[in-house]
N, C-alpha and C positions, 0 to 999 in steps of 0.2 A: 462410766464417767460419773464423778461427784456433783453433777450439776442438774440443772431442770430438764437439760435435754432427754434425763432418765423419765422412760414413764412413771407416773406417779406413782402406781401398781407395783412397779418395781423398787422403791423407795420408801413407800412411809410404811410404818410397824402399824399391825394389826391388834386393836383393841376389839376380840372376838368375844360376841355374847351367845350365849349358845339357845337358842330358841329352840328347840326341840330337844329328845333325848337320844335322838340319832348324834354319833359321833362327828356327820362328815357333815350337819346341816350346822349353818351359823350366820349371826349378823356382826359386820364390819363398821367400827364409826372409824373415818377417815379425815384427813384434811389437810390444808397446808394454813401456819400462820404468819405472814414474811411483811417489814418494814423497813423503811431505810430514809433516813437524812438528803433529800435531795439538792441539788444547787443547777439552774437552769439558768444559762445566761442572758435570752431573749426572750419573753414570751409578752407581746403586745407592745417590744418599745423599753422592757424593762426585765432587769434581774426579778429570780423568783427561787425563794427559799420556801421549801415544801417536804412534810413526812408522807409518804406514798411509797405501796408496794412498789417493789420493778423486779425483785429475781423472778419470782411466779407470781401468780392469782393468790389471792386468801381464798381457799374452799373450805365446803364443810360435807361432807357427804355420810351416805348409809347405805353399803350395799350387804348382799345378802344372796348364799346359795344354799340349797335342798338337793340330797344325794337320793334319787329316784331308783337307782342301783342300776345295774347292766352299763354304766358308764355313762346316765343322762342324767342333768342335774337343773334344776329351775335356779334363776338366776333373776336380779334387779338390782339397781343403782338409782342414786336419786342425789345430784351434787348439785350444789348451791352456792355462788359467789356473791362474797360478801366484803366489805371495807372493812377493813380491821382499825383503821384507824378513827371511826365513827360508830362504829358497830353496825351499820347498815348497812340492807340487800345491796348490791351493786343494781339489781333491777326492782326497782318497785314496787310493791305488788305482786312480785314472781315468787316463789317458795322454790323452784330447783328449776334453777335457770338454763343451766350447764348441760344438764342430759338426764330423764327421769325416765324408764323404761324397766319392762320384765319380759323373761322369756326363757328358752330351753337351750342348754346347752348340750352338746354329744360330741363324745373323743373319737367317734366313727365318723358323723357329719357334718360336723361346726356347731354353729350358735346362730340361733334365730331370736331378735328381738325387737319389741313391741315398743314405742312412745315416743317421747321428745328427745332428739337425738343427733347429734352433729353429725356435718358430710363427712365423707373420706377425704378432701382436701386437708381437713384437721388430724382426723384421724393417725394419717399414716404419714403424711408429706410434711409434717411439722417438725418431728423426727429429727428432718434433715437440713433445717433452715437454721440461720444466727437467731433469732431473736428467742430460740429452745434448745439449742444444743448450748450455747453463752449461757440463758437464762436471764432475758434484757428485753421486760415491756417496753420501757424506752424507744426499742429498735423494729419494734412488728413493723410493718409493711408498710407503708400509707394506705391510707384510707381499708385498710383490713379486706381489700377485694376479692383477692386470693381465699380468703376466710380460715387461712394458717394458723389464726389463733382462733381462740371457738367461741367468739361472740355472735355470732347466727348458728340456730340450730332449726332440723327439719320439723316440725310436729306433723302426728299424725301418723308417724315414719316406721315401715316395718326392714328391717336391717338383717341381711345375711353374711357372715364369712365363716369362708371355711377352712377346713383341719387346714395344717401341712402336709403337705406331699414333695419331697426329694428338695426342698428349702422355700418352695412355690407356695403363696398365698391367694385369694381373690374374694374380693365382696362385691356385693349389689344392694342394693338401698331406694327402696322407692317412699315417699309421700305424699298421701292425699290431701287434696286442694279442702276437699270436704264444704264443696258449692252445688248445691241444688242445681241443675241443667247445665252446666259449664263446668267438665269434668277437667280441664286444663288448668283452669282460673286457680294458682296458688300450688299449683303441681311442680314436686321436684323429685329427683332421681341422679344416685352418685353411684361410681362402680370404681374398686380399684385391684390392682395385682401386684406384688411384692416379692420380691428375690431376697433371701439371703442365705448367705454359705460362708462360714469362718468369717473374715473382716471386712469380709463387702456385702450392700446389702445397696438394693436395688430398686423404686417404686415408682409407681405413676398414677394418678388420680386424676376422675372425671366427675363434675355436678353442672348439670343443667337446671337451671330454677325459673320459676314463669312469676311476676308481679312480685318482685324482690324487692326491699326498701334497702337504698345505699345509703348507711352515715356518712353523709360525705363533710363530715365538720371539720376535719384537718385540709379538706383543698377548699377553704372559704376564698384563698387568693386567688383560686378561679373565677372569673364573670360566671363562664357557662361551661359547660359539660356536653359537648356532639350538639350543640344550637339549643340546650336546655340552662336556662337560666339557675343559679344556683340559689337558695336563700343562704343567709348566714346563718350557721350553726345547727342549719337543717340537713336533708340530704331529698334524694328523688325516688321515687318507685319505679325500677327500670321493668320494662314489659319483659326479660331476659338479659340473665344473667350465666354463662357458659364458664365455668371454670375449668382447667386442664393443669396439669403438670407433671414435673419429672423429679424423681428426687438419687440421690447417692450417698454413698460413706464406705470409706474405707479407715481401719483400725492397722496402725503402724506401730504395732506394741505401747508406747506411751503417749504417739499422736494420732489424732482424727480426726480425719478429713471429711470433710461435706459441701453439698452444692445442690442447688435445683432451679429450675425455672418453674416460671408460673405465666398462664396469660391466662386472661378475664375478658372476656367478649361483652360489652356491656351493648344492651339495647333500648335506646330511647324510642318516644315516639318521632322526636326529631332528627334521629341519628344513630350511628354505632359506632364502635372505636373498641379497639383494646389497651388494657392498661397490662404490659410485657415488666416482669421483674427476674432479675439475676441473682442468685444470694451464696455465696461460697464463704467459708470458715473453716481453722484449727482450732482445735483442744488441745493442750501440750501437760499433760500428768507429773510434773516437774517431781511430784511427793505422792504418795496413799493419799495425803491428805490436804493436798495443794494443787489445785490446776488453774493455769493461764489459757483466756480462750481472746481470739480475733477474729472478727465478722465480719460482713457489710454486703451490701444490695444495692440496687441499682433500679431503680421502678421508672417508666418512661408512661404517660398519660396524657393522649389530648395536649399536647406540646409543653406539655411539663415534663419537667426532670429532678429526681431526688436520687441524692446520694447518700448513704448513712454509711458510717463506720464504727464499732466498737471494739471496747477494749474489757474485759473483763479479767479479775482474780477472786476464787472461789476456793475459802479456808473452811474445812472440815471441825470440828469439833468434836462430831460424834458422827454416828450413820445419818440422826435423823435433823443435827443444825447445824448450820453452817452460818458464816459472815464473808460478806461478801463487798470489793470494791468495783464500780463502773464509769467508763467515760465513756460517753455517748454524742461523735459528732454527723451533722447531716447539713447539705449543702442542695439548697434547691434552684433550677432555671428557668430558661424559658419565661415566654410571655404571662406575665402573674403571678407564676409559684412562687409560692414564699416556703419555710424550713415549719415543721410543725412535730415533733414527738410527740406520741401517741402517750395520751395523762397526763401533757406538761403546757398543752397550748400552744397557741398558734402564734409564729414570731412575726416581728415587724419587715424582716428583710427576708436575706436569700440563706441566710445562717443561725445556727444553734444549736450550743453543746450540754449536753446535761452531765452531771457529774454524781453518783450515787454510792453511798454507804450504810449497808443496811443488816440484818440478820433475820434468817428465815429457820423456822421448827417444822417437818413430818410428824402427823401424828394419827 
């Protein structure tokens, strides 16, 4: 498919430097640079015209592999998200926010790696959701619980998966807390398995995380969270935080199909609760170089309810740009929820549509 929902890997051209004189060792500069003209009809009570990414992230990354021979090769990546429309980190301070790790790979064992590094929630179940298969920040999840887009990542984190065998995949993923006498305190651990064979493909992902910080800045029309008061524009450190899901796709020669759920087991000290989401979409390949895609989800929280819908049309160029049109609407209930798109702020009411014209470069 012509759109974000491709992994990145599969997608942008490689600008290879060759660091060694071994033929098969090399370093990769990578990235995405994508912007767009937005128009958001509520955000605080009022229209808001705004330039912000929405088909993907801006990144900027450097990865790099060493051919050890007998089939085992050292490997590292190091991506970094940044505004393109300011030139700043998206996180402060951070230099490779997104995922900085090295390690070995093997075409007999898998790949074992080392550092800061997102769950399999992101990983593999992303995949299969609107807001990556469309390519619509706009449309991520509320409150990102699920963590389908990969702004929480593990540090500390030593990560395995391995080969294929007969279309079957599977990882494990642990990190350390790294606290003197409380070997728990900050400990997280994700495991996932994956199916695919011809046009279905099949997955499911688990992370468990202990003293997790939730942004919770888009449910500010929350009072509280399971008897935890919320501040504005802040979020909570849950004692645990249990994510699970299921994801699917099926390829219909020019259309594909997707769906998954998600629940997020959140643990306060005054309570727990899950926040349950539904997310199904088409891609319809109308041209080579034309696709129409339709999404939307259904997230249920703590007596909230959001519903979001998109519409996307994603015009090729080239392999590596594209332009791209989106309308993006979401409808929220319940006791307080108010409508909130993720980048575009928080509405006055129960509604808000954003509407985006943009163009995005691989490179």
């Amino acid at each position: 498919m012509a759109i974000f929902g491709r992994t990145v890997a599969g997608t942008i051209v490689a600008l290879a430097v060759t660091s060694h004189a071994h033929a098969q060792s090399s370093v990769t500069l990578y990235g995405i640079a994508d912007t767009a003209i937005q128009y958001i009809s509520n955000v605080g009570g009022h229209a808001l015209f705004q330039e912000g990414n929405t088909h993907a992230p801006d990144i900027f990354g450097i990865k790099g592999v060493e051919d050890l021979g007998g089939g085992l090769r050292t490997v590292f990546d190091l991506q970094n998200e940044y505004l393109l429309n300011n030139g700043q980190a998206l996180v402060p301070g951070t230099l490779f926010n997104r995922k900085s790790y090295v390690g070995l790979q093997s075409d007999t064992y898998g790949t074992l790696t080392l550092g800061h590094q997102p769950s399999f929630m992101y990983d593999v179940l992303s995949s299969y959701q609107t807001p990556f298969v469309l390519g619509n920040i706009l449309s991520l999840h509320e409150g990102n619980l699920d963590e389908i887009a990969n702004f929480f990542q593990f540090n500390n984190a030593v990560k395995y998966v391995s080969p294929t065998f007969g279309g079957f995949s599977s990882g494990a993923e642990f990190a350390f807390g790294n606290v003197a006498g409380n070997f728990s305190e900050s400990r997280d651990y994700s495991f996932f398995v994956q199916y695919k064979s011809g046009p279905l493909s099949l997955a499911a992902a688990y992370a468990n995380e202990n003293n997790r910080f939730l942004e919770l800045s888009s449910f500010i029309g929350l009072p509280s969270l399971f008897g935890t008061q919320l501040p504005q524009a802040e979020g909570v450190v849950a004692d645990k935080l249990v994510n699970w899901g299921l994801g699917a796709s099926y390829q219909l020669k020019t259309l594909l199909l997707h769906a998954t759920f998600t629940q997020s087991r959140i643990t306060l000290s005054t309570g727990q609760g899950n926040a349950n989401t539904v997310d199904a979409g088409a891609n319809w390949t109308i041209r080579p170089d034309d696709v129409i895609a339709i999404g939307g989800w259904v997230e249920n929280l703590d007596g909230g309810n959001w519903k979001t819908l998109s519409l996307s049309n994603s015009y090729l160029f080239s392999k590596r740009t594209t332009v791209y049109q989106q309308v993006t609407f979401q409808h929220a209930s319940g006791a307080h929820a108010v409508a909130s798109l993720t980048g575009a702020g928080v509405a006055s009411g129960r509604s808000t549509t954003g509407i985006s014209v943009g163009i995005q470069h691989y490179f």
